[in-house]
C-alpha positions in Angstrom: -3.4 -5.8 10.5 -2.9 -3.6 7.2 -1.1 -5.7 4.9 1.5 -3.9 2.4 3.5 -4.8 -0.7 6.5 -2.5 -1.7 5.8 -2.5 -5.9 7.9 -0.2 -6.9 11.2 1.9 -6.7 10.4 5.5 -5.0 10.1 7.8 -7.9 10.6 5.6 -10.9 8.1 3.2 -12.3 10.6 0.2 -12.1 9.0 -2.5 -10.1 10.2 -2.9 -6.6 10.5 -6.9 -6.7 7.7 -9.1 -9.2 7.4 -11.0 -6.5 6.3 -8.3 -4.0 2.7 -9.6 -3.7 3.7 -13.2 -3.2 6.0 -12.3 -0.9 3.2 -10.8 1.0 1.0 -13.8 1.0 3.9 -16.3 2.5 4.1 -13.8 5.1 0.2 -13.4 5.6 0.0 -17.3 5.5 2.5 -17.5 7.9 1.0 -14.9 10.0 -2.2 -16.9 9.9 -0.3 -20.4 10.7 1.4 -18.3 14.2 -2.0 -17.2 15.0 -3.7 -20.5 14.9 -1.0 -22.2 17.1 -1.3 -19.4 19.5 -5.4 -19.8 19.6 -6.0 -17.6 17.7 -8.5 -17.3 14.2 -7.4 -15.2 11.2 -9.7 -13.4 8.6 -8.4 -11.7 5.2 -10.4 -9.3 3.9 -10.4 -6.7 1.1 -13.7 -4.8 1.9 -12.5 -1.9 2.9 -12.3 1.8 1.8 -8.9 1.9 0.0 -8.1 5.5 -0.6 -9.2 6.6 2.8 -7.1 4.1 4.5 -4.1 4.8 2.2 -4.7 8.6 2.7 -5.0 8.0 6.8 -1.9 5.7 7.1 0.1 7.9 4.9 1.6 5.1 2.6 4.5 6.0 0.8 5.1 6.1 -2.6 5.8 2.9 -3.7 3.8 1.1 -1.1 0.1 -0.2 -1.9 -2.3 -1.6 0.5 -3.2 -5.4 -0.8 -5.8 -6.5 2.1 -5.9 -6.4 5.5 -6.3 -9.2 8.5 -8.7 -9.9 11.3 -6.7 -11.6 14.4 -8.8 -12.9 17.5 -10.4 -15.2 18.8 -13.2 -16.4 17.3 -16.6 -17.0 19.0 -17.6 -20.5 20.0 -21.4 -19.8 21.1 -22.3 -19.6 17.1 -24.7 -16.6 17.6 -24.4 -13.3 15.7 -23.8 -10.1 17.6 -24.7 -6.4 16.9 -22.7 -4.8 14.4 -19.5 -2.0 15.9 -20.2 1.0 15.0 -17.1 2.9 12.6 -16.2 5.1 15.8 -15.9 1.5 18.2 -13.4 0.7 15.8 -11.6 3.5 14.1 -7.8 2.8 14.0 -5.3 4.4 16.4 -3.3 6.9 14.6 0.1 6.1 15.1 3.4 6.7 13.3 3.2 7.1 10.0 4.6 4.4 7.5 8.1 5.7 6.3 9.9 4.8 2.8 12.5 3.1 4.7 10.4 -0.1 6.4 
């Protein structure tokens, strides 16, 4: 899950809402409480390249990429497994974000 916060007004630099990033938290925490109830383990992360993924998703202007989320199930046998390769888990291109979410 790619986690955005709308910062500012399209082509002014008046902020969008102050708030905008804690808004986004609530609803990642809440996000994270849903999962858990539904078996489910969460993971926030920020290590990621930010420019690419901005550039592939086609954020608007506006719009900034804050972190993303990990939801699945999380593994109960405790040993590691081989890292994915980047193709195994490239993003599916779908629509792009628009201005008007």
């Amino acid at each position: 899950m790619v986690n955005l916060a709308h910062r500012q007004v399209e082509g002014t630099d008046w902020p969008y809402s102050e708030f905008a990033d804690y808004d986004l938290g609530q609803a990642v925490a809440h996000m994270t409480i849903q999962a858990t109830t539904m078996g489910l383990s969460c993971r926030q992360f920020r290590a990621f390249d930010l420019e690419k993924l901005t550039d592939d998703l086609r954020v608007p202007a506006g719009w900034a990429i804050v972190s993303m989320t990990a939801i699945g199930r999380a593994s109960d046998n405790g040993s590691s497994r081989e890292r994915r390769s980047i193709d195994d888990i490239r993003l599916l291109r779908r629509c792009p974000i628009t201005s008007g979410m």
